[in-house]
C-alpha positions as CSV (number, residue, x, y, z in Angstrom):
1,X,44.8,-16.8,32.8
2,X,48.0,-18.5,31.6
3,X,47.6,-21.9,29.5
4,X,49.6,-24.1,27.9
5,X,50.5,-22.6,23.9
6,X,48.8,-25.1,22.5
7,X,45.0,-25.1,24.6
8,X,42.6,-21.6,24.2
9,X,39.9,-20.9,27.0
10,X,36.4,-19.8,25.3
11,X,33.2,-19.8,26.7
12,X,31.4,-23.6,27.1
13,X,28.6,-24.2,24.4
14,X,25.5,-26.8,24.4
15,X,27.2,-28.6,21.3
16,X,30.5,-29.6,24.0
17,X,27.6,-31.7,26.1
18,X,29.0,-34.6,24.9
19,X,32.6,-34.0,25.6
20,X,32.0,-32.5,28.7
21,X,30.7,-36.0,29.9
22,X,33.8,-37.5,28.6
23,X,35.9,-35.2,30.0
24,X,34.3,-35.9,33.4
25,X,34.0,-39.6,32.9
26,X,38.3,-39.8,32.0
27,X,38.1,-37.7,35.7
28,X,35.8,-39.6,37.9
29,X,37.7,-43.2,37.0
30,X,41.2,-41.5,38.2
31,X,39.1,-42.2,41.5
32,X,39.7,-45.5,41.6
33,X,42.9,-44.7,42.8
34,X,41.8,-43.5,46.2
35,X,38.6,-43.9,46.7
36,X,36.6,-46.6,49.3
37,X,36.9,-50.2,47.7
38,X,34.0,-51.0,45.8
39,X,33.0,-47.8,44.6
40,X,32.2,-47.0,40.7
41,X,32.4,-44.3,39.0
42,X,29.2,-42.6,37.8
43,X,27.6,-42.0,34.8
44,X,27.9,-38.0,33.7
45,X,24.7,-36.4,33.9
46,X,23.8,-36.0,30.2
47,X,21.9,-32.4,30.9
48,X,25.0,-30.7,30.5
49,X,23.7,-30.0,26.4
50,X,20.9,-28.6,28.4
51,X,22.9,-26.4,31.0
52,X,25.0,-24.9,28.8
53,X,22.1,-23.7,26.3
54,X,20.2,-22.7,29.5
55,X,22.4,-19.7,29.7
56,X,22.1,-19.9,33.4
57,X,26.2,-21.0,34.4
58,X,29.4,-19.0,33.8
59,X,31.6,-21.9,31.7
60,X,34.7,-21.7,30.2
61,X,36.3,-25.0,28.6
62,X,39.6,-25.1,27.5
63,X,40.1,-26.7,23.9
64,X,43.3,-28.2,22.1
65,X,44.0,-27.6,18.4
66,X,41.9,-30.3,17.1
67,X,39.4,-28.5,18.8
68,X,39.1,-31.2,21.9
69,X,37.8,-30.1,25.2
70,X,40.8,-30.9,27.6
71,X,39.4,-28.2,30.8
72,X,36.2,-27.5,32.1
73,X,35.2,-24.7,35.0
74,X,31.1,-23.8,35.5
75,X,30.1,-21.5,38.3
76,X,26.6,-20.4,39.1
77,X,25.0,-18.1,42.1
78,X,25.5,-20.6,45.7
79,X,22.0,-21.0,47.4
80,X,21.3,-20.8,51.1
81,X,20.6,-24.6,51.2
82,X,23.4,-25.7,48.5
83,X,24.2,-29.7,49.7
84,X,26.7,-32.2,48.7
85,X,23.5,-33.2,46.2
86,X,22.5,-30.0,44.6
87,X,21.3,-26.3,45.1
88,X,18.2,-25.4,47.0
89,X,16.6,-22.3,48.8
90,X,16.7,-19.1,48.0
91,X,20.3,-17.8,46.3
92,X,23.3,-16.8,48.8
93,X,24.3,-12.9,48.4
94,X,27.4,-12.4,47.2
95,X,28.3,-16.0,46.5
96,X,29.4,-17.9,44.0
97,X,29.2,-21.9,43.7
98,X,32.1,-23.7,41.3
99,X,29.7,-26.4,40.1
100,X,32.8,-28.0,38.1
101,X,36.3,-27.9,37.8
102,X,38.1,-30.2,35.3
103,X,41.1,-31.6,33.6
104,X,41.8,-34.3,31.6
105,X,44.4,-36.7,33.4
106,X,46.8,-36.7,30.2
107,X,47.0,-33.1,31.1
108,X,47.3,-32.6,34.7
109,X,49.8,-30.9,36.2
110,X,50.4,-28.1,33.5
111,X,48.4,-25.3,35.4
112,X,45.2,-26.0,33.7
113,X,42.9,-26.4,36.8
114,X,44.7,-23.6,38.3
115,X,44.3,-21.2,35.2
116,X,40.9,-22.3,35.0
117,X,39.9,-21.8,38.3
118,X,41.7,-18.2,38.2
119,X,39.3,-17.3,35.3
120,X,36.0,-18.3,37.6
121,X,37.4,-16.4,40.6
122,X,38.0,-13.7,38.5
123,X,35.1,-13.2,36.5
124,X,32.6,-13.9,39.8
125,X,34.8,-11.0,41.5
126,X,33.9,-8.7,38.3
127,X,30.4,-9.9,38.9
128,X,30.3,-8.3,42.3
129,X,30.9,-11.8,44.3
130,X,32.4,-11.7,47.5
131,X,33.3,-15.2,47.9
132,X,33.6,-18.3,46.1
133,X,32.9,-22.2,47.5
134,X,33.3,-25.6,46.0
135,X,32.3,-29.6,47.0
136,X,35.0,-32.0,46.6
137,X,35.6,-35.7,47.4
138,X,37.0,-36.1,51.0
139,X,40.8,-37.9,50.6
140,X,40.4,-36.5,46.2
141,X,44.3,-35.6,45.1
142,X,41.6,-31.9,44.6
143,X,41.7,-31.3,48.3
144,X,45.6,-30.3,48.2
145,X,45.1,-28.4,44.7
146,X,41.8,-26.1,46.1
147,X,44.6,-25.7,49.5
148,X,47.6,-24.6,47.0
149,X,45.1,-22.4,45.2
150,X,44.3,-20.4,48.4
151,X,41.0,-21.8,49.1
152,X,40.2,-23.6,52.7
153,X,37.6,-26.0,54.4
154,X,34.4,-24.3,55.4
155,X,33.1,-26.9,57.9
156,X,30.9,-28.3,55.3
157,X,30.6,-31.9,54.8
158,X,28.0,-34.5,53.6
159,X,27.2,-37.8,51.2
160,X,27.3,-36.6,47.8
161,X,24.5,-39.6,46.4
162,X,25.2,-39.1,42.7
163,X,29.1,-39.2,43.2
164,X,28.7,-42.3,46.1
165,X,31.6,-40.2,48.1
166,X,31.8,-38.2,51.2
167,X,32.0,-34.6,50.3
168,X,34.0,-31.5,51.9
169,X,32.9,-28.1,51.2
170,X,35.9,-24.9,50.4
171,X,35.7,-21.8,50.1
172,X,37.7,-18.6,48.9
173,X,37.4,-15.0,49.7
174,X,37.3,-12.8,46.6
């Protein structure tokens, strides 16, 4: 994984809860840009404290000097029924779900996402995963990213009710 000099990658911990939800709130409002008039963004789930302590997702976040989280990638096992609104059923052999992937918009386009998305693909391949998938906003600026980064539509699609959005599922051979 290659960052910038000045960011380090370590694993995520229950105290970064609260600048995890920053993190994705600075995120969801570049939707305004393209999303359906009308639309808000949400409010960050606040169980992230709770996520991260559960020891149950992979997560690495990627931190500045001053110690700011700046990057954020969280991967768990993919269920058999995994929707646009969550996980359910039984888990998915061999498959790996990126819950989150993000980047603060003051510091897109310095291969943060893709360095951090490296790290997940790697890690789930040392795991013994097979193959990797992902929801994202149908029309999200994320669509061409997951495309550059060698991931493709799997014919997935559905509302995602938290986000308010139509969702489109990828996915990646390992």
């Amino acid at each position: 994984m290659t960052l910038p000099g000045d960011l380090r990658a370590r694993p995520a911990r229950g105290p970064d809860g609260a600048a995890i939800a920053g993190l994705m709130r600075a995120c969801d409002e570049t939707y305004l840009a393209w999303a359906p008039r009308g639309w808000a963004p949400p409010t960050p789930a606040p169980a992230w404290t709770v996520r991260l302590q559960s020891g149950l997702l992979w997560s690495r976040v990627t931190v500045d000097g001053a110690g700011r989280v700046v990057g954020l990638v969280s991967c768990t096992p993919a269920k058999a029924g995994d929707g646009p609104d969550g996980p359910a059923g039984d888990l998915l052999p061999g498959v790996a779900h990126v819950g989150a992937l993000y980047v603060h918009p003051a510091r897109w386009r310095e291969g943060i996402g893709a360095a951090l998305l490296a790290c997940a693909e790697g890690a789930m391949a040392a795991e013994g995963y097979e193959r990797m998938r992902l929801w994202t906003p149908v029309g999200a600026p994320a669509e061409r990213f997951y495309r550059a980064c060698g991931w493709a539509p799997d014919g997935r699609r559905g509302l995602n009710p938290w986000l308010g959005l139509e969702v489109v599922g990828y996915a990646k051979a390992l």
